[in-house]
C-alpha positions as CSV (number, residue, x, y, z in Angstrom):
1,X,14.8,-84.1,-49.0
2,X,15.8,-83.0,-45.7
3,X,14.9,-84.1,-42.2
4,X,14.7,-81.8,-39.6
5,X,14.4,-83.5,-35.9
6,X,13.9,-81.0,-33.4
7,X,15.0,-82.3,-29.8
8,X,13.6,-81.1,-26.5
9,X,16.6,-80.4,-24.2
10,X,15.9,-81.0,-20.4
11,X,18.3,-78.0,-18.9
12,X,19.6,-79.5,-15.3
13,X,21.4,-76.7,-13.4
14,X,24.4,-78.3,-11.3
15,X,24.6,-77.2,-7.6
16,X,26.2,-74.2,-8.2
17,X,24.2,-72.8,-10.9
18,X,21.2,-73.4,-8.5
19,X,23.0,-71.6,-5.5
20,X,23.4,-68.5,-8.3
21,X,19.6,-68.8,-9.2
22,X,18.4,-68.9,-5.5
23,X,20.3,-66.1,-5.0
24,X,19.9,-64.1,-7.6
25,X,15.5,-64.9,-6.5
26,X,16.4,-64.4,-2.9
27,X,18.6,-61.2,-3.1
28,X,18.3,-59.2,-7.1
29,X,15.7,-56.4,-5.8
30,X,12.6,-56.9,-7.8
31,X,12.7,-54.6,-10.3
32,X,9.4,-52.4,-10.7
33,X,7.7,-49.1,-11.5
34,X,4.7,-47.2,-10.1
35,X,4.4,-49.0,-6.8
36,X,3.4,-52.6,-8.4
37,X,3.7,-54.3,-5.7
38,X,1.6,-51.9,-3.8
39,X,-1.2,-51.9,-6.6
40,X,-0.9,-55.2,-6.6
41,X,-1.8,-56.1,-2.8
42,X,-4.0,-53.6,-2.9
43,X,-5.9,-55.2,-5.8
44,X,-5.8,-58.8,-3.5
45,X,-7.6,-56.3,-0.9
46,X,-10.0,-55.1,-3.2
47,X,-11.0,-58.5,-4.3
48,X,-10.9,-60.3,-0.9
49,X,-13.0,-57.3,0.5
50,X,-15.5,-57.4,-2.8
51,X,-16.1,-61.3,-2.7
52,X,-19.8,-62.0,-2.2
53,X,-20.8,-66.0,-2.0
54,X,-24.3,-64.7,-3.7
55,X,-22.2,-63.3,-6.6
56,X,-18.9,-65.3,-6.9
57,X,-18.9,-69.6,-6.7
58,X,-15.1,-68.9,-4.3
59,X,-13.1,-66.4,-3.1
60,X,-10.0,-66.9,-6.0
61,X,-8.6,-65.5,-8.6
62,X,-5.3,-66.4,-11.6
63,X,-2.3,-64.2,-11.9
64,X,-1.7,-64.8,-15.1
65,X,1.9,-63.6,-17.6
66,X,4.3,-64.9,-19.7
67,X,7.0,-66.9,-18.3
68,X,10.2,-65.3,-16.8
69,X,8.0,-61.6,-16.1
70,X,8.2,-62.0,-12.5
71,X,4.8,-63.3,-11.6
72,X,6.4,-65.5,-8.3
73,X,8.8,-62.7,-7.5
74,X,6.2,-60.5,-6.8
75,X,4.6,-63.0,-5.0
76,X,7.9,-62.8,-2.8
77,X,7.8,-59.3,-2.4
78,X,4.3,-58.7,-1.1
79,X,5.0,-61.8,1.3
80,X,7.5,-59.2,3.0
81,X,4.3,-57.6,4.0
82,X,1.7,-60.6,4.5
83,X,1.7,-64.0,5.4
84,X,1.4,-65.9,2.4
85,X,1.4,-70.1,2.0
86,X,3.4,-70.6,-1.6
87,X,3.0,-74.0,-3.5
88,X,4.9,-75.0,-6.5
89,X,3.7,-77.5,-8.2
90,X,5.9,-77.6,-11.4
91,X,7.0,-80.9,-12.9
92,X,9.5,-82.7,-10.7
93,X,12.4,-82.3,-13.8
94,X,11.7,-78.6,-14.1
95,X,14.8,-76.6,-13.7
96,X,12.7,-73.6,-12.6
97,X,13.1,-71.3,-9.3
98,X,11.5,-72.3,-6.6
99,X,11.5,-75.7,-6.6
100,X,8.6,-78.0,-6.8
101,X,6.7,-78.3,-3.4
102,X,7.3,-81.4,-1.4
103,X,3.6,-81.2,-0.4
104,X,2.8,-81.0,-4.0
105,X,2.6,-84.3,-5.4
106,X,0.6,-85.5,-2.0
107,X,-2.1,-82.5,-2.9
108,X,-2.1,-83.9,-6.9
109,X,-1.8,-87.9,-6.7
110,X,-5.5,-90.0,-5.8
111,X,-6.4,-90.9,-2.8
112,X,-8.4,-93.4,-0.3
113,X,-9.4,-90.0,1.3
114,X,-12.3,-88.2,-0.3
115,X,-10.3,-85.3,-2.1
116,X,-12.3,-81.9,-0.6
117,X,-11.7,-83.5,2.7
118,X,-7.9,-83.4,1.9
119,X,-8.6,-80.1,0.6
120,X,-10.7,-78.9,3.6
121,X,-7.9,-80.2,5.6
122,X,-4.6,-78.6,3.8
123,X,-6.6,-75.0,4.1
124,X,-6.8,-75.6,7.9
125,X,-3.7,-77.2,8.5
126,X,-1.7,-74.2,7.1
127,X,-4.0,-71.7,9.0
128,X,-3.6,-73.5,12.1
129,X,0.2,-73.4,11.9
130,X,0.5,-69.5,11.0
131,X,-1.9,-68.9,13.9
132,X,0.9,-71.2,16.2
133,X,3.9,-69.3,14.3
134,X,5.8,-66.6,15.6
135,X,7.4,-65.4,12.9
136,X,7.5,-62.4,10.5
137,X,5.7,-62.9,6.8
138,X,9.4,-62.9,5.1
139,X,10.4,-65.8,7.4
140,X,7.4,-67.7,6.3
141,X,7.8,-67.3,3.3
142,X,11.6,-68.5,3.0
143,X,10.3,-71.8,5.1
144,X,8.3,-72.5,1.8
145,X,10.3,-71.7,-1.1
146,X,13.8,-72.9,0.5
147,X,15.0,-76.5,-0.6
148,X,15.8,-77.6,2.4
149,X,13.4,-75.6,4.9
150,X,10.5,-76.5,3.1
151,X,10.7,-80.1,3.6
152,X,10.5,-79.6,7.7
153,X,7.4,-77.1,7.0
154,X,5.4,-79.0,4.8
155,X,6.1,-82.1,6.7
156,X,4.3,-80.2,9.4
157,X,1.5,-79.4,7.4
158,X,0.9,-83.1,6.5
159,X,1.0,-84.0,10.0
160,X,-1.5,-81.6,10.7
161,X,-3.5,-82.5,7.7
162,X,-3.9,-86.4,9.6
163,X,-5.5,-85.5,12.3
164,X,-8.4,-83.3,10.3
165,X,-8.5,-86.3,7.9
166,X,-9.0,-89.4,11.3
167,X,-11.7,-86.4,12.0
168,X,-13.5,-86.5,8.5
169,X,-13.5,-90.1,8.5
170,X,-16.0,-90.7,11.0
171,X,-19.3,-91.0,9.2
172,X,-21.5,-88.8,9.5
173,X,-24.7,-87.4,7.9
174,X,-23.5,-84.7,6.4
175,X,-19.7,-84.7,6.0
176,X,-20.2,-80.7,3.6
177,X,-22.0,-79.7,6.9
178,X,-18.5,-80.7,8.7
179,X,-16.0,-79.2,6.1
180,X,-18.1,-76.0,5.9
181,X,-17.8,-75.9,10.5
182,X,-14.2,-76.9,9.9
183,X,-13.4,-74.0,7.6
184,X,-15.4,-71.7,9.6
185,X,-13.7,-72.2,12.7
186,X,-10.2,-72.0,11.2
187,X,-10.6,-68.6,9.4
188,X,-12.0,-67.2,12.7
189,X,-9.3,-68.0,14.7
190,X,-7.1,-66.7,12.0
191,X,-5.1,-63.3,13.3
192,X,-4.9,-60.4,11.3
193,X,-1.8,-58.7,10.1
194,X,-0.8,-55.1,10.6
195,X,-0.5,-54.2,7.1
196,X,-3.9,-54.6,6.0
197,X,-6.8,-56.4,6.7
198,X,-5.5,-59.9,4.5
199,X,-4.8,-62.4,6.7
200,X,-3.3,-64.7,4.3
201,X,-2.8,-65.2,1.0
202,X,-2.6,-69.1,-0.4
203,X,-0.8,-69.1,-4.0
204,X,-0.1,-72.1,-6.2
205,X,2.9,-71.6,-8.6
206,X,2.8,-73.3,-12.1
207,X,-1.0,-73.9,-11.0
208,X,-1.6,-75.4,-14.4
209,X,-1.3,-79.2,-12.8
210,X,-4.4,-78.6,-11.1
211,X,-6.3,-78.9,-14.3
212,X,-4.2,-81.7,-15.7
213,X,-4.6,-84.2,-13.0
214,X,-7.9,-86.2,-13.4
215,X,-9.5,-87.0,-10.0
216,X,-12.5,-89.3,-10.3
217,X,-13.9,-87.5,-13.5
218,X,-13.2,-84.1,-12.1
219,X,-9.7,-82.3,-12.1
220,X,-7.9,-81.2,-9.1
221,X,-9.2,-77.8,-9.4
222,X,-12.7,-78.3,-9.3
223,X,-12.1,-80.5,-6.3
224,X,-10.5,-77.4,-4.3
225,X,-12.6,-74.7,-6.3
226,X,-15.4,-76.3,-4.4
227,X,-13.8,-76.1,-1.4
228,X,-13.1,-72.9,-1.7
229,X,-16.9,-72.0,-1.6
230,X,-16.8,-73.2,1.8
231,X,-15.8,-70.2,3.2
232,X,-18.8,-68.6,4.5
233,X,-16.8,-65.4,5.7
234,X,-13.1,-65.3,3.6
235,X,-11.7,-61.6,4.9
């Protein structure tokens, strides 16, 4: 008889491997044929211009491939034409490209706020700081996905987040009546971009922890799905 013990290897890239995989993200052109990245933003368009809140529960939808096809480096590419918000939340061990979100565990862990308020509140925030930004949607982007960057950016966002959150805990009659005003108000003020008519784009990478986290009987998704629904007018 033989025993076969298979172990799981956790692969941990030194410095300088990671330097070669951020730039090998950052600067290898994305390699693709028949215009995908076109087809692909033009697909986002299609769906953001189709979404109906008497048809569809919120205005989402999954990206979905096996690992290594190039699912976030597209995601990269089209962010050279729009502004889009990119949150990783793979495990904190992971030695994949981009790294984990420091915003991510905050968005995951429980709570003494009520959860679509956090929600309600992260959607805003990150609206509220493109509107105040300057910058083009490839600098944006590279705030999010870069190590070091994304620490000053997101630490911003949570900041942002406090002030909605002192807001939503005042209590009132109808706090859904609130979130719904508060999400209204944020996607009017947001600008528009000259590429299309998207404003923004919010992605979550490795968005697979938003079903595996239990929140109070519910996962994390159902929690933000609902928020989602908010959106009263989401183009």
């Amino acid at each position: 008889m033989s025993l076969l013990t298979v172990l799981k290897v956790k692969r941990i890239y030194d410095t300088e491997q990671m330097k070669v995989v951020q730039r090998a993200f950052n600067e290898v052109p994305f390699k693709q044929s028949s215009d995908l990245s076109k087809y692909f933003l033009d697909f986002i368009t299609k769906c953001a211009q189709s979404w109906d809140p008497r048809k569809y529960y919120a205005p989402y939808f999954s990206l979905v491939q096996a690992s290594g096809t190039g699912k976030t480096k597209l995601l990269k590419v089209i962010a050279d034409e729009v502004y889009v918000v990119y949150c990783c939340l793979r495990d904190e061990n992971s030695s994949g490209y981009p790294p984990k979100s420091t915003i991510a565990t905050y968005l995951l862990q429980e709570s003494d706020d009520d959860y679509e308020g956090k929600y309600v509140a992260f959607l805003s925030a990150c609206i509220d700081k493109l509107n105040d930004s300057n910058v083009k949607p490839a600098v944006w982007f590279s705030y999010q996905i870069d190590a070091k960057k994304q620490i000053e950016f997101w630490k911003d966002i949570k900041l942002r987040m406090s002030v909605y959150l002192e807001k939503f805990r005042i209590k009132v009659s109808s706090i859904t009546k609130v979130y719904k005003e508060v999400i209204k108000k944020s996607l009017q003020q947001l600008q528009a971009t000259s590429h299309t008519n998207l404003r923004l784009i919010f992605t979550f990478d490795e968005a697979r922890s938003l079903l595996s986290v239990p929140i109070q009987e519910r996962t994390v998704f159902y929690h933000f799905r609902h928020v989602l629904s908010f959106a009263s007018k989401w183009r």
